[in-house]
C-alpha positions as CSV (number, residue, x, y, z in Angstrom):
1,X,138.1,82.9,116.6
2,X,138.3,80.9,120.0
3,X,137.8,82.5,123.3
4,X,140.5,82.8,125.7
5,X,140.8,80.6,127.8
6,X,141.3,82.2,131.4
7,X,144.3,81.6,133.3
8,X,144.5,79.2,136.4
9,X,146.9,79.8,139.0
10,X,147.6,78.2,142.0
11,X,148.2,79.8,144.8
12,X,151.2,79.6,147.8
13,X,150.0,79.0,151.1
14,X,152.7,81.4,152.5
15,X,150.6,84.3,150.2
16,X,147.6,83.5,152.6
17,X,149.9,83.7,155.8
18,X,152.4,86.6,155.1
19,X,150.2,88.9,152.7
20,X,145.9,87.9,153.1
21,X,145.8,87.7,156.9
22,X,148.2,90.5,157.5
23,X,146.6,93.1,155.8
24,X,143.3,91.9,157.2
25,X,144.6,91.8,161.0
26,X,147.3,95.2,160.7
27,X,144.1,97.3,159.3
28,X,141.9,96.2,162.1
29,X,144.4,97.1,164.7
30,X,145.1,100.7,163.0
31,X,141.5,101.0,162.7
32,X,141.0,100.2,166.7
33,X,143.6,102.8,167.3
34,X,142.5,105.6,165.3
35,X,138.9,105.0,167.2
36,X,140.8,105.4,170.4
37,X,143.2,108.4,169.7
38,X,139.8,110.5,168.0
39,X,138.1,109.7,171.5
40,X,141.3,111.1,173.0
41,X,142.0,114.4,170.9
42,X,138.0,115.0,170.5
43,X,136.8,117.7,173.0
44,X,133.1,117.4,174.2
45,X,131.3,120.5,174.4
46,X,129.9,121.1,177.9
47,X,126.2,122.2,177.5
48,X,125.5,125.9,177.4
49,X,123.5,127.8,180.3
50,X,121.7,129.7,178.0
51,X,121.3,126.5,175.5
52,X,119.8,125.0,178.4
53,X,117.4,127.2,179.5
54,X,116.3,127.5,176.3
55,X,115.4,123.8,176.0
56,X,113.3,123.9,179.0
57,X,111.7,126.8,177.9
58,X,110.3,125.4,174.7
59,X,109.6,121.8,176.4
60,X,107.3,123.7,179.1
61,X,105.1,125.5,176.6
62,X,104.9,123.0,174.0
63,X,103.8,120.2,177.3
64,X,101.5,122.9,177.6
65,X,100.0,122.8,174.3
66,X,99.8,118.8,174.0
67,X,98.4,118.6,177.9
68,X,96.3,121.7,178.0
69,X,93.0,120.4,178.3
70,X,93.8,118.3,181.6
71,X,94.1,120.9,183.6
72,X,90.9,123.8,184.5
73,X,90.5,127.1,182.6
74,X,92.0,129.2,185.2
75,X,94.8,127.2,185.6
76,X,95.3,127.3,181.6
77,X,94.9,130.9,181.6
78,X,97.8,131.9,184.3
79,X,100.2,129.3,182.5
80,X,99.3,130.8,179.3
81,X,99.9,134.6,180.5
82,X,103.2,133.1,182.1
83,X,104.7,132.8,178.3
84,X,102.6,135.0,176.0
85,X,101.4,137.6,178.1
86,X,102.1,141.2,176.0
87,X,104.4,142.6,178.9
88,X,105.9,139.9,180.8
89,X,105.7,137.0,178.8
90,X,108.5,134.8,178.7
91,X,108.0,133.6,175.3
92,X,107.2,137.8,174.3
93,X,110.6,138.9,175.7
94,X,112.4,136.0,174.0
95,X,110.7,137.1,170.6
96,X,111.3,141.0,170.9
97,X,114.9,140.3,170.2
98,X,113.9,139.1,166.3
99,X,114.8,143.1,165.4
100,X,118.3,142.5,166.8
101,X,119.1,139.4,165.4
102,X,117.5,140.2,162.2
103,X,120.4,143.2,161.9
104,X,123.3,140.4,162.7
105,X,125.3,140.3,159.2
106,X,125.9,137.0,160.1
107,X,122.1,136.0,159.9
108,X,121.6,132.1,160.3
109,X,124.5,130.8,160.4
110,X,125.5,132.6,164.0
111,X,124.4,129.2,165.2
112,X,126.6,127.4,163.0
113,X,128.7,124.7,164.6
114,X,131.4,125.9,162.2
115,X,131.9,128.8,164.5
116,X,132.6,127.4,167.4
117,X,136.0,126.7,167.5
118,X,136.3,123.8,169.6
119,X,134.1,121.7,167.1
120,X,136.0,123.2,164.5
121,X,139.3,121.9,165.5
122,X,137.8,118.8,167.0
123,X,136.5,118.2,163.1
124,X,140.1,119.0,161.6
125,X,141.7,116.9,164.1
126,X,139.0,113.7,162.6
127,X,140.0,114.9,159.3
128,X,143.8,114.0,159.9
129,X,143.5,111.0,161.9
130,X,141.6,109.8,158.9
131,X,143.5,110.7,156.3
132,X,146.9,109.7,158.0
133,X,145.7,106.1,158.8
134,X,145.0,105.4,155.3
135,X,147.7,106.9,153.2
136,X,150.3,104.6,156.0
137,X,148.3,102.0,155.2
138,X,147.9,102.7,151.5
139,X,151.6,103.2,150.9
140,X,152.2,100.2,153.0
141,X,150.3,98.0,151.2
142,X,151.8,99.1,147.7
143,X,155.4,99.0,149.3
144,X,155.5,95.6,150.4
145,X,152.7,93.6,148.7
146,X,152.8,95.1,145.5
147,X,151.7,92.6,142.8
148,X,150.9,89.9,144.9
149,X,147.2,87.8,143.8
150,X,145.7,86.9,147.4
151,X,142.5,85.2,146.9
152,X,140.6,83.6,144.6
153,X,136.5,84.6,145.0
154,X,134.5,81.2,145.1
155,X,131.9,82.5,142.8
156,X,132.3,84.1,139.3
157,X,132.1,87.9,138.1
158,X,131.6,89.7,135.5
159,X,134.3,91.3,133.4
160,X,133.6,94.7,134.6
161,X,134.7,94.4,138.1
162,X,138.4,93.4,136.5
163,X,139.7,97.0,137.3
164,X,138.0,96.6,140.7
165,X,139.7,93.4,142.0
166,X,143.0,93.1,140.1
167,X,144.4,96.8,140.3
168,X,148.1,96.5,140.4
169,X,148.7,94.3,138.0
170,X,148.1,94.1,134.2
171,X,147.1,90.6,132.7
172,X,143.8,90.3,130.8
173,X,143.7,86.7,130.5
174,X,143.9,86.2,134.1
175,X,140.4,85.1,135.8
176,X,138.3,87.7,137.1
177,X,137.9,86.0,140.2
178,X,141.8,86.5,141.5
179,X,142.0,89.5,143.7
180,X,145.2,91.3,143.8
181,X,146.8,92.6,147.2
182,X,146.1,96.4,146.5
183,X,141.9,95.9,145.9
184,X,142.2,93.2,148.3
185,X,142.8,96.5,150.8
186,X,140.3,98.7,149.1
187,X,137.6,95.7,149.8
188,X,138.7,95.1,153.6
189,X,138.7,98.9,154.2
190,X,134.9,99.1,153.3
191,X,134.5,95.4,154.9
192,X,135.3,96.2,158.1
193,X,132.9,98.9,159.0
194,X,130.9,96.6,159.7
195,X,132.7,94.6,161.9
196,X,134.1,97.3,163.9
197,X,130.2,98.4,164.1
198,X,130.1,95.0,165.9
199,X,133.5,95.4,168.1
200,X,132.5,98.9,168.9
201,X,129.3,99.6,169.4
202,X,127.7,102.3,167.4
203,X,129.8,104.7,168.5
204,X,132.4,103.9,166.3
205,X,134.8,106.9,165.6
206,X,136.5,104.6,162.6
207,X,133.3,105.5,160.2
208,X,134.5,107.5,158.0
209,X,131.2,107.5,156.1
210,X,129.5,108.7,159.6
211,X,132.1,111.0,160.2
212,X,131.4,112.6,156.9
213,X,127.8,113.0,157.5
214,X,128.4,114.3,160.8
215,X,130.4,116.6,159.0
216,X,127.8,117.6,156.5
217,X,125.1,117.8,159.1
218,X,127.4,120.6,160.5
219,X,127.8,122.8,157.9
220,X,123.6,123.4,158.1
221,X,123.0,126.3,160.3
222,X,121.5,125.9,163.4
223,X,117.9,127.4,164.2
224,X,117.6,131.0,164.9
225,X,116.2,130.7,168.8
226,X,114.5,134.0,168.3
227,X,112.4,132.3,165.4
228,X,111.4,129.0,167.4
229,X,110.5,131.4,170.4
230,X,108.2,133.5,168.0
231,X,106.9,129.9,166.7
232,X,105.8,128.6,169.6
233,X,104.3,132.0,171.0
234,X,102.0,132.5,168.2
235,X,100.8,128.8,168.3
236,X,100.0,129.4,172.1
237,X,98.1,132.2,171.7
238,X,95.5,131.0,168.8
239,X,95.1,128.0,171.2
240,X,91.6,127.4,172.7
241,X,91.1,126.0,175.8
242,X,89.0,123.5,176.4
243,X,88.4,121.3,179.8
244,X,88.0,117.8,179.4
245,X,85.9,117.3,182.9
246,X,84.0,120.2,182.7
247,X,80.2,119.2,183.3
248,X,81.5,115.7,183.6
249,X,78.5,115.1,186.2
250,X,75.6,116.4,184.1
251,X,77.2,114.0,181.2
252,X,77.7,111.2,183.8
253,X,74.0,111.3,185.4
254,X,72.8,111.9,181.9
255,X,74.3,108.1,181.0
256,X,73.2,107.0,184.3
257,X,69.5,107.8,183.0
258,X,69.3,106.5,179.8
259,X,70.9,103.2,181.0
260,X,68.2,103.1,183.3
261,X,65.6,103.6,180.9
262,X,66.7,100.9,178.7
């Protein structure tokens, strides 16, 4: 029995002009304005006092453990008391709360960004602009182009990407590399990522693939502060302190003399 022989079409110019480059140039535009209007409804979260303090905490003590051995013992030693001393250490106060927290039902995920409602609407608010953009553009799409065949691929595929690049229509003979006006929509929508990328910058509120790992990356709870404190208190106090310049005469004169004596 024969093979088929695929079908050949030729294509109207006005296809390229009133469907191809239309859907290409109105889905860019939408997807410029849905960057803009999630810029607009997002609300950025001001940076906590107590978030803050926190941070400098932590960056002081662990400086303090990479930088230790610049700096005399004494001078060590008072900086070390300042965080882990068994009364009035910083770091000890800020890890005597671990009972209280420990009896929080909510455990962990107190620190959720989930909880915070601002981020929580700001998320939902993502969520719609996203979903709205593409079910207008979706339905406008299979309202008005519907059926059309808008470009022929320069290059030939494989029989298993029919259902990829002709959805909307139904002809098995035709050749695989005609691409309908409905997948011509589904390929521009994942296209143009990266040229938006380019247009935008990397802050590009259009992703929805970064959105949904933002989203993702959400969902983890936060660190329990009380635990990081704790951390970096115990790693302090098994820390011995050495001086990098102590008897850094004797070992200089000592080089001194055995140069000499060569």
């Amino acid at each position: 029995m024969a093979s088929q022989t695929p079908v050949e079409l030729v294509l109207d110019t006005n296809i390229r002009d009133w469907v191809l480059i239309p859907i290409v140039v109105i889905m860019f535009i939408v997807s410029l304005l849905r960057h803009y209007i999630t810029i607009a409804i997002s609300s950025e979260k001001e940076l906590e006092f107590d978030v803050a303090v926190q941070n400098n905490l932590l960056l002081r003590a662990r400086r303090l453990r990479a930088a230790f051995f610049k700096i005399p013992t004494s001078s060590f030693v008072k900086r070390k008391s300042l965080f882990v001393d068994p009364d009035n250490g910083v770091l000890t106060e800020k890890s005597k709360k671990k009972e209280t927290n420990e009896q929080n039902p909510m455990g962990p995920m107190a620190n959720s960004p989930l909880l915070d409602s601002s981020m929580f609407n700001t998320m939902m608010k993502r969520n719609v602009a996203m979903i709205v953009s593409n079910v207008v553009l979706f339905s406008w799409v299979d309202h008005f182009f519907s059926g059309f065949v808008a470009v022929k691929l320069p290059f030939t595929l494989t029989g298993g990407f029919r259902a990829m690049l002709q959805g909307g229509i139904d002809l098995s003979g035709l050749d695989i590399r005609y691409v309908t006006s409905m997948s011509w929509y589904i390929l521009i929508l994942f296209g143009l990522r990266g040229v938006l990328s380019l247009v935008l910058g990397e802050n590009n509120e259009a992703d929805d693939a970064k959105m949904m790992q933002s989203q993702m990356a959400m969902q983890q709870a936060g660190p329990d502060p009380t635990k990081v404190y704790t951390e970096e208190k115990e790693s302090l106090e098994i820390l011995k302190h050495t001086f990098a310049l102590e008897g850094a005469e004797e070992n200089l004169w000592k080089k001194w003399t055995s140069e000499e004596r060569k």
